[in-house]
N, C-alpha and C positions, 0 to 999 in steps of 0.2 A: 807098718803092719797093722790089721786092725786087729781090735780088741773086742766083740762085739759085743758080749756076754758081762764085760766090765764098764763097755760104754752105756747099755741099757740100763744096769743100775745107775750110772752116775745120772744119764739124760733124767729116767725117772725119777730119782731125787730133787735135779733141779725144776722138773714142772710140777712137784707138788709141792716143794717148800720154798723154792726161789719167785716168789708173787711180788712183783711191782709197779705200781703206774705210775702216772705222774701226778696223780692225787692220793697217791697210797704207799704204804709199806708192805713187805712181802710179810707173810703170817707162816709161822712153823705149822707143819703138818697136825692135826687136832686141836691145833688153838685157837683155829678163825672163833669169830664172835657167830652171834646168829643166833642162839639157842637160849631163851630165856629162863632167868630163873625162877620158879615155879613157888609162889607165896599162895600161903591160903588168907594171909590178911589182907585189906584194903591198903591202896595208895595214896600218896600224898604228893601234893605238886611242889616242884622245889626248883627257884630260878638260880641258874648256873652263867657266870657270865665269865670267859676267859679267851683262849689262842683257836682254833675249830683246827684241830688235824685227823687224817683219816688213812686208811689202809684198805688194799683191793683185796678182795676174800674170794680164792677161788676155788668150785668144791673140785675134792682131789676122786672123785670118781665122773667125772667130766668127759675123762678119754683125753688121750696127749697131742689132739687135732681143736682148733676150735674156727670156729667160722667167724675169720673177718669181712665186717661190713661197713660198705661204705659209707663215712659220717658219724660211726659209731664207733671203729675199732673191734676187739674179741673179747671187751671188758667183762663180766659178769656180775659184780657185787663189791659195795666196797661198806666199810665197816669206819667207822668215827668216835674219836673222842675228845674232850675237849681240854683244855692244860688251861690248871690254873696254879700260878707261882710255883709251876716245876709237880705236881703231880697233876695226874690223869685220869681222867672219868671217861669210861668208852660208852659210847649211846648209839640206840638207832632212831633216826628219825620216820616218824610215824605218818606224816604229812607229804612233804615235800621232800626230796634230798638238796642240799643245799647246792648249788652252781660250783662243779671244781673249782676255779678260779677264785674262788672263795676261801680254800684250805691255804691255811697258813695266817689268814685274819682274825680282824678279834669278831665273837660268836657271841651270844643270847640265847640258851635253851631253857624250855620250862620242863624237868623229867619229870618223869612218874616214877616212886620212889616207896617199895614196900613199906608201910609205917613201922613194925616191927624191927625189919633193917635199919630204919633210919633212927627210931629210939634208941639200937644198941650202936649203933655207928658214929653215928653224932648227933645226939638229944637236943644239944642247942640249936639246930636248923629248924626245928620245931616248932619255934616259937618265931622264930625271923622268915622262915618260907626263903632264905637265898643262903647257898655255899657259895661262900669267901674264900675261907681259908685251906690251905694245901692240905692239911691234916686229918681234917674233916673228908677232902674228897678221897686223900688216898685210901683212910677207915672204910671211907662207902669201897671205893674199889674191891679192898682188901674183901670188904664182909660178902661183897656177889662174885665172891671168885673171878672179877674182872669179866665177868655176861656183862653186855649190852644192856642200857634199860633205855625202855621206851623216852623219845623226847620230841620236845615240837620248835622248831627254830623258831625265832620271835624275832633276831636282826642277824645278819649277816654281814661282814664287809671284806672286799678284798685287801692282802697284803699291800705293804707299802715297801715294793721293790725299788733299787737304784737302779735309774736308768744306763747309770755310766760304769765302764767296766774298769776298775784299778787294782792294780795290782799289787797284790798283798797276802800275807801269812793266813793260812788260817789256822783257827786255836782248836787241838783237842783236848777235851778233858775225857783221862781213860779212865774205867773203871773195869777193871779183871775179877771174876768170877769165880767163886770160889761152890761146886756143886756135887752133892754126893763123894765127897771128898778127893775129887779132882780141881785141879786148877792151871792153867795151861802157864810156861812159863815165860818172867819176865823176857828174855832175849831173845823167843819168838814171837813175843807181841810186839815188842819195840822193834824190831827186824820188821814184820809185817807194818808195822806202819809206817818207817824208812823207806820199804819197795813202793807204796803207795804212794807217798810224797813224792818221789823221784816221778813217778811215770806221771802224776797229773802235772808237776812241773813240767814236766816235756810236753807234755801233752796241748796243757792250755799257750804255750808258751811263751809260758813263764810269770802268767797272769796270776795263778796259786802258786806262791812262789816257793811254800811248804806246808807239810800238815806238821804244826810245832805243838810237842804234845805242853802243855802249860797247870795240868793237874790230872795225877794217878793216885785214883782211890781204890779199896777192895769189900767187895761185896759175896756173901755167901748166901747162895738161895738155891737151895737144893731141890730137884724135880725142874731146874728151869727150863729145859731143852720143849718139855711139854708145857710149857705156862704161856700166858699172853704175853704178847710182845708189848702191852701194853702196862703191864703187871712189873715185868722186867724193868721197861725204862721209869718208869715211876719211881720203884725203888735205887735204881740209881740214879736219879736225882736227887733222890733224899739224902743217899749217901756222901754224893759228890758236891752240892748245892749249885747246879749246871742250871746257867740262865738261856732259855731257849729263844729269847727275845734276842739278843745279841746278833750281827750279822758276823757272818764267817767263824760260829763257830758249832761246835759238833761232839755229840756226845758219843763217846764209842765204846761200847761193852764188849768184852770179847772172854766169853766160857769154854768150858773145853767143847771136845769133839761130840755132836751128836750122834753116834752111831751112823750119817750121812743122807740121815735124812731132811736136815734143815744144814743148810750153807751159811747163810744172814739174812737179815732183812733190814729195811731203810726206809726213812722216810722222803718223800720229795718236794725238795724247794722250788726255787721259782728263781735258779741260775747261782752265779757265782760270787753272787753277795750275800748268800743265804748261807744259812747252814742247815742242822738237822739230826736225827737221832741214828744209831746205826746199832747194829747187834753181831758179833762173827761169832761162828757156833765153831768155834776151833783155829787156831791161825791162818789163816790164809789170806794170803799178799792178792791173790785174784779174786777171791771174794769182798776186801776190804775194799779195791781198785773199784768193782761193780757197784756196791753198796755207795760208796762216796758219789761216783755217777749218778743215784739218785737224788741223792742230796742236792745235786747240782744241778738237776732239774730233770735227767735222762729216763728215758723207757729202756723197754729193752729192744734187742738185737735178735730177730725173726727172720722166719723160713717161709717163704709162701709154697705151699705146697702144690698148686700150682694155680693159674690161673685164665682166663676164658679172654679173647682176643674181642670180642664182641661188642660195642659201641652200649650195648643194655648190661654190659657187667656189672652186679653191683657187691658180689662179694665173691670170696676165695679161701679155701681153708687155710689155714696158718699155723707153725710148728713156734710155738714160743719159748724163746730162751736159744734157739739151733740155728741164728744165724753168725758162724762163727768166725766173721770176719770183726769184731767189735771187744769193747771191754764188756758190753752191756748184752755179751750172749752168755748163756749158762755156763756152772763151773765142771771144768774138766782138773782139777786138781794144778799145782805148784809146779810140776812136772812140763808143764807145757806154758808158751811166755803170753803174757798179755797184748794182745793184736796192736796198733796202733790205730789212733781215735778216727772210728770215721770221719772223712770230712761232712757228709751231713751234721753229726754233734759239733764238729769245729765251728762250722755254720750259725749251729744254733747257738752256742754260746759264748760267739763273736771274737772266737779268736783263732782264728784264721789269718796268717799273718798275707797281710797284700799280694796280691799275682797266686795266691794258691789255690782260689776258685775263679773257675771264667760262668759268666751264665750267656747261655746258647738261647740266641734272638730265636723268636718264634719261625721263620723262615728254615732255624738249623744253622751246623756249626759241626767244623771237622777241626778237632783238635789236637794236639801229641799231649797226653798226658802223663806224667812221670811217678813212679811209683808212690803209696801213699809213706810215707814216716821219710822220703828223702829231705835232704837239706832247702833244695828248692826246688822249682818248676812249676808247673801246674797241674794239681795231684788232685785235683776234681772239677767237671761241668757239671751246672745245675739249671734248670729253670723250673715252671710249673707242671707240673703234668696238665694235659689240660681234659681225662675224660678224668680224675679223680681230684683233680684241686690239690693234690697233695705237693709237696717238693721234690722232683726227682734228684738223684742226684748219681753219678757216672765217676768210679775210679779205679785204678788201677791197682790191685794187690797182688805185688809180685811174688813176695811166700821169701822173700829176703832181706836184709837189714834187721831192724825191729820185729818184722813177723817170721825172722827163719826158723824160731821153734813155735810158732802158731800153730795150736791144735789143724786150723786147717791146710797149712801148709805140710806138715808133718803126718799129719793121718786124711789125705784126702778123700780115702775111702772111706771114713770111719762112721757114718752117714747111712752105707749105700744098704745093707742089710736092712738098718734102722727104720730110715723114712724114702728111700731107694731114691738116694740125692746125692751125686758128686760134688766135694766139696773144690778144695785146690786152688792155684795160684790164676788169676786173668782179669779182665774187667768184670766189675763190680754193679750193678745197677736195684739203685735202692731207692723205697718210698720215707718219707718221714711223714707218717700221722701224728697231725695236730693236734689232735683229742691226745693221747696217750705219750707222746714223744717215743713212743715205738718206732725202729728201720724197719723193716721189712725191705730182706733180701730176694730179685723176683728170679724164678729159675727156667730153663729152658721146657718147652712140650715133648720133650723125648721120654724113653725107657732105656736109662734109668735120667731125671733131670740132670741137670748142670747150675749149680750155683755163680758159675762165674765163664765170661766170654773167655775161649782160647783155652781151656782149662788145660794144665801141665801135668806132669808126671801123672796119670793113668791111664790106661786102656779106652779105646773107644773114637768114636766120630769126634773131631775138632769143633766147637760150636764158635760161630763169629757173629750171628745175628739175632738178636731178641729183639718181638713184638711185644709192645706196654700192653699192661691189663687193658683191657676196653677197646686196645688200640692208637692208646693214647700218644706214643712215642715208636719209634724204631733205632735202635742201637745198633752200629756196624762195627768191628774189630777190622781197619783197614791191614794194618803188617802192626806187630810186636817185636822186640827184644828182651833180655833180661829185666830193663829197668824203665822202658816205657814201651804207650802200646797210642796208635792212632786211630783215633775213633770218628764215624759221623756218626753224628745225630740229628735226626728229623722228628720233632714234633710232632703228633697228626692232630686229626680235627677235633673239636672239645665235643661231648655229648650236650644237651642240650635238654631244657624242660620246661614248657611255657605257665606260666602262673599268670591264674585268672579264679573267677569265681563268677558264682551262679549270681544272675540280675534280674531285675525287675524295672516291669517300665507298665505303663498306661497305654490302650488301642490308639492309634493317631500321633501317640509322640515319637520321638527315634531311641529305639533299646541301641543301650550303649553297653560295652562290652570292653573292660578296662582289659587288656593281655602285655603281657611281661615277657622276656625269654632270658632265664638265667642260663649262665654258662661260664666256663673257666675262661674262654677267650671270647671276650665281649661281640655280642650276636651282631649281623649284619644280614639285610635282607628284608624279604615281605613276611606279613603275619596274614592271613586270611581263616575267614568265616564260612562254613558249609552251613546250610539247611535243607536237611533233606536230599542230601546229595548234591544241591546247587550251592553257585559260591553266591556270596551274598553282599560280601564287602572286604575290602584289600586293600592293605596299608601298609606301609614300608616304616621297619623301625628308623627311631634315632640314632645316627651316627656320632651320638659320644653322651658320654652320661648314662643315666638311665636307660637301658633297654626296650623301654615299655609306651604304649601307645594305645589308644581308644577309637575302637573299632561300631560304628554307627551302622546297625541292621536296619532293613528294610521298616519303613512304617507302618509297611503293609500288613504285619505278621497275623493272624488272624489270635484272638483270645483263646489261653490257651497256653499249653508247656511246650518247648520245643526243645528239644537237643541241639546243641549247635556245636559241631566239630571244628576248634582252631586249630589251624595246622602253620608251625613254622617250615617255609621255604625251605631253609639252612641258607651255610653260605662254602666257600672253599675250603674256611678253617671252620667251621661249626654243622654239625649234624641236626639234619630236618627232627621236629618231633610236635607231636600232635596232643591235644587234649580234648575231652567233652566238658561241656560247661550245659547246664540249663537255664534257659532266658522265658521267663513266666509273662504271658500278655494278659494283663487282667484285663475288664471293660471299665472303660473310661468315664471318670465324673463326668455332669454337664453342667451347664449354667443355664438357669429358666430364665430371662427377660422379658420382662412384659411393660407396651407403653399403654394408656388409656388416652382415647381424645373426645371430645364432645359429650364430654359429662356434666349434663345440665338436665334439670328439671324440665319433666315433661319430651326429653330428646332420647336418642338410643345412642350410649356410647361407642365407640370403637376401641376393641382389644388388639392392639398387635401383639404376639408373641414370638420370641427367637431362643431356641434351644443349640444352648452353644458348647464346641467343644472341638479337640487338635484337630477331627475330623467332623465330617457334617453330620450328625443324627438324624436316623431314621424312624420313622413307627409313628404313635398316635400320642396327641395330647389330649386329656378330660378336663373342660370348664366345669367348676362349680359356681354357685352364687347363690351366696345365702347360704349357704353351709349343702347345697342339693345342686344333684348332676343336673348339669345344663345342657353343654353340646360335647360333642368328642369330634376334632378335627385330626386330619392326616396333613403330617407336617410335609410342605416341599422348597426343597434345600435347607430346611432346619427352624422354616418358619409359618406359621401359619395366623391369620384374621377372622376375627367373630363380632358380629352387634352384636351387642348385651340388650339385654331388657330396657326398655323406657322407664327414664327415671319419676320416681311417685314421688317423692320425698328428699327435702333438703338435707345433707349429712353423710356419713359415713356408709360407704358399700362395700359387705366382704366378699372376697374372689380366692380362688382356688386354684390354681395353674398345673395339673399331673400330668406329668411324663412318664409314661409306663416302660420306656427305656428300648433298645434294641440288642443284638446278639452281640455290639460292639460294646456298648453305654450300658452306663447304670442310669435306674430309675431316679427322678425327684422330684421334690413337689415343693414348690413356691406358693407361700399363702400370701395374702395383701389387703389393701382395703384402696378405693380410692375413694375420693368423694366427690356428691351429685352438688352443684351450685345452682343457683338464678342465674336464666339465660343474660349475658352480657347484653344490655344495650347499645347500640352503637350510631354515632349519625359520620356518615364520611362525605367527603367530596366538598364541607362548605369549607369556605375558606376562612378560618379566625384571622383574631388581629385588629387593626385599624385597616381600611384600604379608604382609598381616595378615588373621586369619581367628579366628572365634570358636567357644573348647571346645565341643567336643559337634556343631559343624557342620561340612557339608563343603565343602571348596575346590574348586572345578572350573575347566577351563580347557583350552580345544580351541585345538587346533594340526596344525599339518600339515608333514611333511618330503618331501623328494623322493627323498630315497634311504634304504635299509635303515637303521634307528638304533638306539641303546640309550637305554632311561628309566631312570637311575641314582637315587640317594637314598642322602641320608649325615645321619644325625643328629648324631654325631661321628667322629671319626675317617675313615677310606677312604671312598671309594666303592662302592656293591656294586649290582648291574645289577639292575631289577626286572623289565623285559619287553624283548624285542626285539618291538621296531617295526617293521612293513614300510612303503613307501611309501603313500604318503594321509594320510587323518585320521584325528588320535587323540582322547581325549579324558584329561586327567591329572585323578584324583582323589584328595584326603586328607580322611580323617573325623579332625578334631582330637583326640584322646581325651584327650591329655596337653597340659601346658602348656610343651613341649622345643617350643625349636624347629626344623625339618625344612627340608633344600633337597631341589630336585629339579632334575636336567639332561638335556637331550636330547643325544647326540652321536652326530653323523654322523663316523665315521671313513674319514682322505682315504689312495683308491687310486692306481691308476697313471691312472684316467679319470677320476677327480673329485675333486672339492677336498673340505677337511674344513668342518664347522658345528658348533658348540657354543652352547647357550643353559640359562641357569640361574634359577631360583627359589628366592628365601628365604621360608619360612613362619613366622612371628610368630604364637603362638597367645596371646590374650586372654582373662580369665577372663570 
């Protein structure tokens, strides 16, 4: 029978004070942090170095809907403090927030810290600028009513968790509350934590083997129900001297009843070697059950309220705390039994004993799977989802055994006024978000939904088929019985997102265009390039590894921004999807070369020039000479030829080379010098050496000089000049008459314009 009018108080209760993530504790209704304390004096920088924990702060006029998003979760805020030797300083960081994954490590903050407060608090930081000591920080706490103070993380590091799972007691040290002169009694607190030990023994099986309480102390703090949860465990540390560093063990304070508007709160480890802080605002065996779940690293247990079938989904509104197949769904009081552990959390915290999970190959997989808390079978399928990356996971809750007083077994309807969702006994199909360690339970598209396939005992259409968010999955309920149900399951196609970025390339070279395609199920297929509506260039990804591959656009592109459309193909299992990227063509450097030839005194030299670059440069080049415009030539195919002026003068000549650039190219300009020489002299064609010639005949032997010479000839002794030579050809002859032997030499003698040449012959005469 439902209760509605008593469920909405409880619901409401548990979405404003039951707050937990997986890097946070839940905070009682008015105690979140956030609100600073308001000094009129100056601050003071004070480094804090200890354990970095934190808590999720949600505000309670939010609305009891919140929109999860994919990659993100429906987090909103989370609030931090740091422990140092058992008390607590809560801060907000001002900069950066530190990497979840981070909470539970040791921290580095520099706070800002009223000087006022910190002179009546602890004078001695004063002078040393770092809290040490427990006493000190708790004073500060104590004196800012446990507000937040501003801080700036300096180091951060992650936990140092055990990889390996053993099984073993864990220790609590309790400390019972003593407030406004209530105090709840011993034999329901020890009772409450006996149902608790039992069910995580069962649960993990048999991994926490108990929660063994190992020290009970008693603390009085009156107004706690409205205090920080950080204020709170502080002082029971102080009370109890609870080492937080310890693994597996766990501090548990338990006060009396809040009026019901705070249930507990916990902090979250990082699995079942950790332990952690916990608070129960009145006995309760299901509250304690939920809170220890965080400890152990869990989120909670959600509602998706519904969600869009569509390949581009990327969020869906979510009921937090309302999926009431879990321990880690909100409390509905003692009255109704604690669900057994989904197998998603069995999953996560690796104790799952053998054969109890199967995962369904990407192809699909039709299974019997047997109810969840039986002795054995297989009481869950799992694989990836593949449009949200998340875990799915598929089981069967019969609303029997372990779960026959389950709030949702027992009140199926209890929901349907609520959040107008059936609850009830059938297959189960859930996400496990990474970020949060949140389930989310997904529910049918009807009026009113269906949280679970086949749902029993109430009124209404039979559902046997659920579509995944996105599309990602399809679930079948082929036939059921009391204690299992046979199911297919089909994976569908993963969404898809190509990653890339905007490039830059030079006119004439090839713009490249690096493109990626992430996706849940590794991409297969082409990736291609539009411009302007044309394709331009098409490449087929890598088949293993990295997804990603380098797309070479046209050379041609003209200078200039283009938009370029990548679009992925897709493939059977993977959905097509497109991006725009912009590929910038600037104009292209050049290179000026220039050769000089026939630079001599009194000649006109030659310039060649070549303006070089990926492609051919067009337009005009300006000679200078001498520092003054000479000629302007039109370059063809990138090169172009000039005489220069006839050289006056021996030495250095400056030249200028400008390229005034084209719609492609940039401009540049080449400055140089060459230098004018004395024309070479040269005599060619005579033959040097000795040669040999025979009595009585004659030697001959044509040669040619370029400038005025003399034909000398010495048989012994000096030289003595036989003809002057003008420029051109000559021809040197000797009739051997005698058997002496004779040389001959051509010499060009060097002026102020030309260089000297000498060449010589020895005649050998033979009889």
């Amino acid at each position: 029978m439902a209760r509605p009018v008593e469920m909405r108080r409880l619901f409401v209760s548990v979405l404003v004070a039951c707050v937990v993530s997986t890097v946070g504790v839940a905070v009682p209704a008015g105690a979140a942090g956030g609100a600073h304390r308001e000094s009129d004096s100056a601050t003071t920088t004070v480094t804090v170095a200890g354990t970095l924990r934190a808590m999720v702060v949600h505000d309670e006029d939010r609305g009891e809907v919140s929109t999860h998003v994919l990659g993100e979760g429906a987090r909103t805020g989370v609030d931090y403090a740091v422990e140092v030797d058992g008390a607590l300083l809560p801060i907000t960081p001002v900069v950066d927030e530190p990497d979840p994954a981070q909470v539970g490590g040791e921290v580095t903050v520099d706070v800002d810290v009223p000087v006022d407060v910190l002179a009546d608090a602890a004078p001695a930081v004063e002078d040393t600028g770092e809290l040490t000591r427990a006493q000190d920080v708790s004073a500060l706490t104590k004196a800012t009513n446990a507000v937040p103070l501003d801080a700036v993380v300096v180091d951060a590091e992650r936990p140092v968790v055990s990889a390996s799972i053993t099984a073993a007691a864990h220790h609590v040290t309790l400390v019972t509350v003593r407030s406004d002169g209530k105090r709840p009694s011993d034999s329901l607190v020890r009772g409450t934590i006996s149902d608790a030990s039992r069910y995580w023994s069962t649960a993990t099986s048999g991994v926490v083997r108990e929660l063994r309480v190992t020290g009970s102390y008693s603390l009085t703090y009156n107004g706690y129900c409205s205090a920080s949860p950080w204020s709170l465990w502080d002082q029971a540390m102080s009370v109890s001297g609870f080492d937080g560093s310890l693994a597996r063990h766990h501090l548990v304070v338990v006060g009396p009843e809040c009026s019901g508007e705070t249930l507990g709160v916990g902090t979250i480890g990082a699995g079942l070697s950790t332990g952690g802080l916990l608070a129960i605002y009145g006995p309760s065996s299901e509250t304690l059950i939920h809170e220890m779940g965080h400890n152990f690293s869990l989120g909670h247990s959600n509602l998706a309220g519904e969600h869009s079938t569509s390949s581009g989904s990327t969020r869906f509104p979510s009921y937090e705390y309302l999926g009431f197949y879990s321990p880690m769904a909100g409390g509905v009081g003692d009255v109704y039994a604690t669900p057994a552990l989904d197998t998603a959390y069995q999953h996560l915290l690796k104790v799952a004993p053998a054969g109890r999970l199967t995962t369904v190959p990407s192809v699909g997989k039709t299974v019997t799977l047997t109810a969840v808390g039986s002795a054995s079978g297989v009481q869950g399928a799992t694989f990836v989802d593949p449009h949200s990356g998340y875990r799915a996971y598929v089981e069967y809750r019969s609303g029997l055994g372990v779960d026959r007083q389950a709030f949702y077994a027992v009140e199926p309807e209890g929901l349907t006024s609520y959040v107008n969702t059936v609850l009830g006994a059938g297959v189960r199909v859930s996400l496990l978000d990474p970020h949060s360690n949140d389930v989310i339970t997904f529910t049918s598209p009807t009026t009113p939904r269906y949280a679970a396939l086949l749902t029993k005992g109430v009124p209404g259409p039979v559902r046997n088929t659920l579509v995944g968010w996105g599309g990602g999955y399809t679930v079948q309920v082929n036939s059921h019985t009391e204690t299992t149900a046979n199911v297919t399951i089909t994976p569908g196609k993963s969404r898809s997102s190509i990653v890339s970025a905007n490039s830059k390339a030079h006119y004439g070279s090839t713009p490249k265009v690096s493109v990626g395609v992430d996706s849940i199920i590794p991409a297969t297929g082409t990736v291609e390039a539009y411009v302007g509506g044309k394709k331009v260039a098409s490449k087929a990804l890598p088949t293993s590894g990295v997804r990603r591959t380098t797309l070479n656009l046209p050379r041609t592109l003209a200078v200039g921004k283009h938009t370029v459309e990548l679009k992925y193909t897709g493939s059977s299992r993977v959905y097509a999807s497109t991006r725009k990227v912009t590929v910038t063509v600037s104009k292209a450097p050049v290179v000026v070369k220039t050769a000089v030839k026939n630079a001599h005194i009194k000649k006109k030299p030659t310039l060649a020039i070549r303006v070089a670059a990926n492609a051919v440069p067009t337009g005009k080049v300006q000679v200078n000479v001498g520092g003054k415009k000479y000629r302007t030539l039109t370059l063809t195919k990138g090169r172009a030829t000039v005489t220069l002026p006839r050289g006056t003068r021996i030495g250095k000549q400056k030249i200028a080379v400008i390229y005034k650039g084209d719609k492609n190219h940039t401009s540049s300009i080449l400055r140089r010098t060459y230098t004018v020489t004395k024309q070479p002299a040269a005599i060619s064609g005579l033959k040097g050496g000795t040669r040999t010639v025979t009595r009585g005949r004659v030697y001959k032997d044509t040669f040619t000089v370029t400038h005025t010479a003399s034909l000398q000839r010495r048989t012994t002794g000096s030289w003595s000049t036989v003809k002057t030579l003008k420029a051109g050809k000559h021809v040197l002859k000797h009739r051997a008459k005698t058997t002496k032997t004779v040389q001959y030499r051509v010499v060009i003698k060097s002026t102020s314009t030309r260089t000297a040449a000498k060449k010589t012959v020895t005649l050998r005469v033979k009889k």
